[in-house]
C-alpha positions as CSV (number, residue, x, y, z in Angstrom):
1,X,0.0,0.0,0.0
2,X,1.5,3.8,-1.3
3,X,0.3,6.6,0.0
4,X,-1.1,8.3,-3.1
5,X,0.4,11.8,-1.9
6,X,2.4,13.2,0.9
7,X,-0.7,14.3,3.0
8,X,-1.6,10.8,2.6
9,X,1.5,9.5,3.8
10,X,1.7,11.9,6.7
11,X,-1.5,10.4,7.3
12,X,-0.2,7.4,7.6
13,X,2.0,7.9,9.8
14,X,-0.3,9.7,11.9
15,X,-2.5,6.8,12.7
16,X,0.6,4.6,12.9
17,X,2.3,6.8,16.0
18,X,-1.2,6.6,17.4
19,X,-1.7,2.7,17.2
20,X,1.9,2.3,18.3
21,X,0.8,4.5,21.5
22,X,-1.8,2.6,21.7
23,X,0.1,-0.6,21.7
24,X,2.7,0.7,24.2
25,X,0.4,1.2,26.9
26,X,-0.9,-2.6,26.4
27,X,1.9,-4.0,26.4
28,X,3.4,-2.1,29.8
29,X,0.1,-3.0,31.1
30,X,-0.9,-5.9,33.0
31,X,-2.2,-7.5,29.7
32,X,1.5,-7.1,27.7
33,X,3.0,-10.5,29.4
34,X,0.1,-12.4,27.5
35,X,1.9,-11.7,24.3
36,X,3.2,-14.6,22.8
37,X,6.8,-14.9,21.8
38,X,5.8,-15.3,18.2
39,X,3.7,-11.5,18.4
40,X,6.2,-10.4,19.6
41,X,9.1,-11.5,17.2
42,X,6.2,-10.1,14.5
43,X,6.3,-6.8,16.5
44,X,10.1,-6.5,16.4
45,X,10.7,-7.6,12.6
46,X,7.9,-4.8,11.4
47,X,9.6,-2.0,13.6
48,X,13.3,-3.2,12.4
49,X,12.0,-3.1,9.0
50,X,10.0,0.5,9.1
51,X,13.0,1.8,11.2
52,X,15.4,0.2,8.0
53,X,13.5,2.4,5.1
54,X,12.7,5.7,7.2
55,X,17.2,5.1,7.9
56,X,17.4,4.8,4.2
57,X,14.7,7.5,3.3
58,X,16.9,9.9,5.8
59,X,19.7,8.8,3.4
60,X,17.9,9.2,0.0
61,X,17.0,13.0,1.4
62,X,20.6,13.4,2.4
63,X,22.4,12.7,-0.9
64,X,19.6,13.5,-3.5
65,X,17.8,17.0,-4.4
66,X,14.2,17.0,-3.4
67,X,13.5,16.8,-6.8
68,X,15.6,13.8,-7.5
69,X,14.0,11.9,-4.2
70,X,10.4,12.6,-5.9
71,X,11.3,10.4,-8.8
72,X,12.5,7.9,-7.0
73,X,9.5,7.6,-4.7
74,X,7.5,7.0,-7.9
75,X,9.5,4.7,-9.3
76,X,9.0,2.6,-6.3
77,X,5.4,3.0,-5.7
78,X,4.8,2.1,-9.8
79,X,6.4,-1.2,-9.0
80,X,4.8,-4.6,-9.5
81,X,6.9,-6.0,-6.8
82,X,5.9,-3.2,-4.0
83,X,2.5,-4.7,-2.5
């Protein structure tokens, strides 16, 4: 799933730091040791891997003109192999 346009994406994110809140507070909560190892290895895979592309997004920003970033964004998000 591509966020059709940076609002969108901002969006996003948005609702993700909220869930994650969300999350947080369950799983400091008396309800968090109930967790099973295998949610939790799930948990820790999906935030290595979002903390992996916003590293190499920082990166991308770092090196590249805004302009040049743009493209490359959709070149990604027109790809087959992106779902």
């Amino acid at each position: 799933m591509y966020a059709a346009n940076p609002m969108d994406l901002r969006r996003a994110i948005g609702e993700y730091v909220t869930q994650g809140r969300e999350l947080l507070e369950k799983l400091r909560s008396p309800e968090g040791p109930t967790a099973s190892p295998v949610d939790l290895h799930i948990l820790r895979v999906q935030l290595f891997l979002l903390d992996c592309q916003a590293a190499n997004m920082e990166r991308l920003r770092e090196r590249t003109p805004t302009s040049e970033v743009a493209k490359v964004q959709r070149k990604k998000s027109s790809s087959p192999s992106n779902d």
